[in-house]
C-alpha atoms as one frame of an Amber mdcrd trajectory, in Angstrom:
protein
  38.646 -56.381  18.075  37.140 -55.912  21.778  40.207 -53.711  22.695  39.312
 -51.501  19.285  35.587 -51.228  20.459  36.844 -50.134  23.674  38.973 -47.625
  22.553  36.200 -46.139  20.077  33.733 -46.469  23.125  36.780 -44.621  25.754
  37.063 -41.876  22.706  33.232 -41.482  22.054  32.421 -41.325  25.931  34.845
 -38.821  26.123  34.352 -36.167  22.955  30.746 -36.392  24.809  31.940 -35.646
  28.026  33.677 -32.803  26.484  30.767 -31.376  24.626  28.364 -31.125  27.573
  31.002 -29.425  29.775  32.700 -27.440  27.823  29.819 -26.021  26.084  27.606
 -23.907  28.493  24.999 -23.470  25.879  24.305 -20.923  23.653  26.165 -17.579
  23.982  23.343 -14.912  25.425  22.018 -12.255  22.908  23.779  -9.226  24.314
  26.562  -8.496  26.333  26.120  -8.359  30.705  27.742  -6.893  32.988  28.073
  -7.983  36.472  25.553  -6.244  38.686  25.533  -5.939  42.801  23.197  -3.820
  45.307  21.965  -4.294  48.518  18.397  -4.222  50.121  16.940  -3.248  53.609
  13.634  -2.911  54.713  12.889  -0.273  57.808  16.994  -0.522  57.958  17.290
  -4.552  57.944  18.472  -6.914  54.836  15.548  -8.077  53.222  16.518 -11.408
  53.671  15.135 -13.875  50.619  13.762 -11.289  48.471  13.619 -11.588  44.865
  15.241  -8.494  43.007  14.119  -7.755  38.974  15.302  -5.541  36.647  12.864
  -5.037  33.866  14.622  -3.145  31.056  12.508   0.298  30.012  11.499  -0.334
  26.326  12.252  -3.569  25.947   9.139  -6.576  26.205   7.463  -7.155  28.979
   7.215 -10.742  28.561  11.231 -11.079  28.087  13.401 -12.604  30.851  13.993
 -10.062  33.570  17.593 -10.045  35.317  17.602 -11.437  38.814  18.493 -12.254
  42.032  17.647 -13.094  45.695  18.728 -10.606  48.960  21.159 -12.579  51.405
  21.676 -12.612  54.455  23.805  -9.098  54.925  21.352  -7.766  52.270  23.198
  -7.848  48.912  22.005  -9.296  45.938  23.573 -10.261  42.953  21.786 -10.100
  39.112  21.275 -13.402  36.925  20.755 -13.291  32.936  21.585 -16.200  31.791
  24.049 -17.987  33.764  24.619 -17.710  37.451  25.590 -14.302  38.739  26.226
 -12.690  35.107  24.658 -10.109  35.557  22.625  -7.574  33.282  23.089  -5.896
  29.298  23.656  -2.360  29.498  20.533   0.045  29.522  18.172   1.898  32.244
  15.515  -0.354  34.352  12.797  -0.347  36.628  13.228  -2.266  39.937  10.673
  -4.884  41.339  11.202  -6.323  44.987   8.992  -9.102  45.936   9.546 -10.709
  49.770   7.442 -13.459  50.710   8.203 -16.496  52.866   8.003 -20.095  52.148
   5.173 -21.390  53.981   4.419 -25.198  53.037   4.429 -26.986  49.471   7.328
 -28.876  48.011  11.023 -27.986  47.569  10.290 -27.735  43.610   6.957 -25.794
  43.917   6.183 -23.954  47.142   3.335 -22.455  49.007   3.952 -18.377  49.685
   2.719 -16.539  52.641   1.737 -12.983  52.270   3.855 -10.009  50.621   6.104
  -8.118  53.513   6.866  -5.194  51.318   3.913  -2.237  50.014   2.350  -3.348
  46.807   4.122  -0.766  44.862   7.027  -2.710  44.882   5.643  -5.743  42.776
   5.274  -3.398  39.567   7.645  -1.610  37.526   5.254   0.913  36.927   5.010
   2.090  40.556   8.116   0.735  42.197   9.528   4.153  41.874  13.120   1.966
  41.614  15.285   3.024  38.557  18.779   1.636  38.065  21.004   2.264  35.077
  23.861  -0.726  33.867  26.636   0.235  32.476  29.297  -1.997  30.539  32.071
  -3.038  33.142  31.570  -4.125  36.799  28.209  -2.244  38.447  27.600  -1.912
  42.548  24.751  -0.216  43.015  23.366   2.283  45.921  21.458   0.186  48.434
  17.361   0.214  48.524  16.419   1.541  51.539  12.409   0.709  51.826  11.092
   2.250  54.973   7.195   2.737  54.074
């Protein structure tokens, strides 16, 4: 009888184990395509700036693709999962750089904006990109106002 519990116990633990690995959660509502690119500020990476791709037409209030500039500049875009990328379609670029400057791990403190305002809205960012279905490396941003 114990050995039988076990074996139900072994099987259950593992059709678990199975479920929460193997299944990533649900499938995203459209396609995406890898997306990479590159930023520089005044000819420098822009080291720890956030990148986002706001799709023209769509809601504002929708996820935007992301992702953060490293340390040779490039960025890659996040969806859904990490480093998916973006659906197909024309956007408007945002660039936001500020620092850490206190605050916890899970919610910090921000110093000022390094980059001109413009940048923060799609509006005014003057940054258009289109996606295309398949892999997509995109010219660099050069910001040098």
């Amino acid at each position: 009888m114990r050995l039988r519990l076990a074996r139900v116990a072994a099987c259950c633990s593992f059709a678990l184990a199975v479920c929460i690995l193997g299944c990533g959660g649900p499938e995203p509502p459209e396609a995406v395509y890898p997306v990479t690119g590159k930023v520089f500020y005044r000819g420098k990476p822009a080291v720890g700036a956030m990148v986002a791709f706001h799709k023209v037409g769509s809601d504002p209030n929708s996820g935007q693709p992301s992702g953060e500039v490293q340390e040779d500049g490039t960025f890659t875009l996040t969806s859904y999962r990490p480093d998916d990328g973006a659906a197909s379609g024309e956007y408007q670029v945002t660039i936001s750089w500020r620092d850490a400057v206190g605050g916890s791990l899970s919610d910090p403190d921000y110093g000022p904006e390094k980059l001109p305002k413009k940048y923060q809205a799609s509006e005014t960012s003057g940054l258009t990109v289109s996606v295309a279905a398949g892999s997509n490396d995109l010219a660099p941003f050069q910001i040098n106002d």
